[in-house]
N, C-alpha and C positions, 0 to 999 in steps of 0.2 A: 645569448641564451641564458634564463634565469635561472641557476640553480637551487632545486628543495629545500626548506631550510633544514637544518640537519639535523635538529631533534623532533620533527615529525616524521613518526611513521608512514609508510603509503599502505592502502588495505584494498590492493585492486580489486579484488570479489566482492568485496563491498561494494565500492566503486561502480561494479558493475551492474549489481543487486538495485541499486540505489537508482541507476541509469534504467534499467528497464521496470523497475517499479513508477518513476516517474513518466515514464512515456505510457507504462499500462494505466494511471490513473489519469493523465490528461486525456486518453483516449477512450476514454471509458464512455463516454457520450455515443461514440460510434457502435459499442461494444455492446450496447442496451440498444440499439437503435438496428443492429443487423442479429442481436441475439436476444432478442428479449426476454425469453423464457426462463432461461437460468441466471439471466442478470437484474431480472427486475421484481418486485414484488405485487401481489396482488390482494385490492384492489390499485390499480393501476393510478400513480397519483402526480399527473405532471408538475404541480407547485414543488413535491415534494422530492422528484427524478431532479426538475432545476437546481433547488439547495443542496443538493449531494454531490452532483456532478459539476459545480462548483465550487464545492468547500475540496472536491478531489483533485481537480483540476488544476487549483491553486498550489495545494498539497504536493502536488505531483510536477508542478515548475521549482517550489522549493526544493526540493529532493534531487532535482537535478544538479540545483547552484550546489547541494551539501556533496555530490557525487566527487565534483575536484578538489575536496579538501576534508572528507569526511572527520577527521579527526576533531574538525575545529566547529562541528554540528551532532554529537554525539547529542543533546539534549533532542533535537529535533527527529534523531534518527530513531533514538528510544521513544521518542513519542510514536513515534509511526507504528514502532513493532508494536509495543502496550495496546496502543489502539486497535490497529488490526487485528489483533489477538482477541482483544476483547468483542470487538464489532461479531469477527466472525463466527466466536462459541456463543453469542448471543442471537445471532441468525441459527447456527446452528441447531441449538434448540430449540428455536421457533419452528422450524420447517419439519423438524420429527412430533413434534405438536400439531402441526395443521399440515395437512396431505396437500395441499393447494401449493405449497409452497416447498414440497419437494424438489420441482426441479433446479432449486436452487444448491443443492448438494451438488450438484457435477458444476457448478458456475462459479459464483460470487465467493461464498462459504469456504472450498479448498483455495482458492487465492489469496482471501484475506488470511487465513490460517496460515500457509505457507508462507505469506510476505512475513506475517509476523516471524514467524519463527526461523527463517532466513535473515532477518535481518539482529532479531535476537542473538541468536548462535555468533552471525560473523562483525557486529558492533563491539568494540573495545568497550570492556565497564569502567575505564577510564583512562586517562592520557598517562602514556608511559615516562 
C-alpha cells in the first residue's frame, strides 16, 4: 500500500466539493434535458446547449482526476471557482434584466455562484 507523500496536504471537503462538482457538470446534459427551464436559456439554441455542455463536461472529468490530489491542481481548481463566479453574476444580471429568463434564478445561476464560492473558500491560495 502507497503511502501520501508527506508534505502534501489532504483537503477532503475539497475533495469532495471537486467530486460532485464534476459529476454535476458531466451531467448537466441530462440536467437541461429533464429540467430545462432553469437550466437553459432562451431562445432555445441547440449549437449553443452542444458547446457548453461539452466544454462542462470535459471540465467536469478534469475536476474529478484534480479531486485525488487537489493540491497539485490548484490552478485548475481556481479557474473553475473565478469562472463560475464570474459566468454566474453574469447570468445573474441578465435574467433580473429580461423576465424571460428568470427562471433561471432557482437553476443554473445559484450553482454556478455556490460552486464558485465553495470551491473559492475551501482551495488552498497556495501549497504549504
Amino acid at each position: 500500500m502507497s503511502q501520501p507523500e508527506p508534505h502534501v496536504r489532504r483537503h477532503p471537503l475539497l475533495s469532495f466539493v471537486l467530486v460532485i462538482t464534476g459529476i454535476a457538470y458531466i451531467a448537466l446534459y441530462g440536467v437541461m434535458v429533464i429540467f430545462p427551464e432553469p437550466w437553459t436559456w432562451e431562445p432555445r439554441q441547440s449549437e449553443y446547449e452542444q458547446m457548453i455542455i461539452g466544454v462542462y463536461a470535459v471540465l467536469g472529468v478534469f475536476l474529478l482526476m484534480a479531486a485525488r490530489a487537489p493540491e497539485k491542481h490548484l490552478s485548475l481548481i481556481w479557474f473553475t471557482a473565478v469562472s463560475s463566479l464570474v459566468h454566474g453574476l453574469i447570468m445573474l444580471a441578465q435574467a433580473l434584466v429580461d423576465p424571460v429568463e428568470r427562471p433561471n434564478l432557482y437553476g443554473d445561476i445559484p450553482a454556478l455562484i455556490l460552486i464558485g464560492i465553495l470551491l473559492a473558500v475551501l482551495t488552498p491560495k497556495r501549497l504549504a
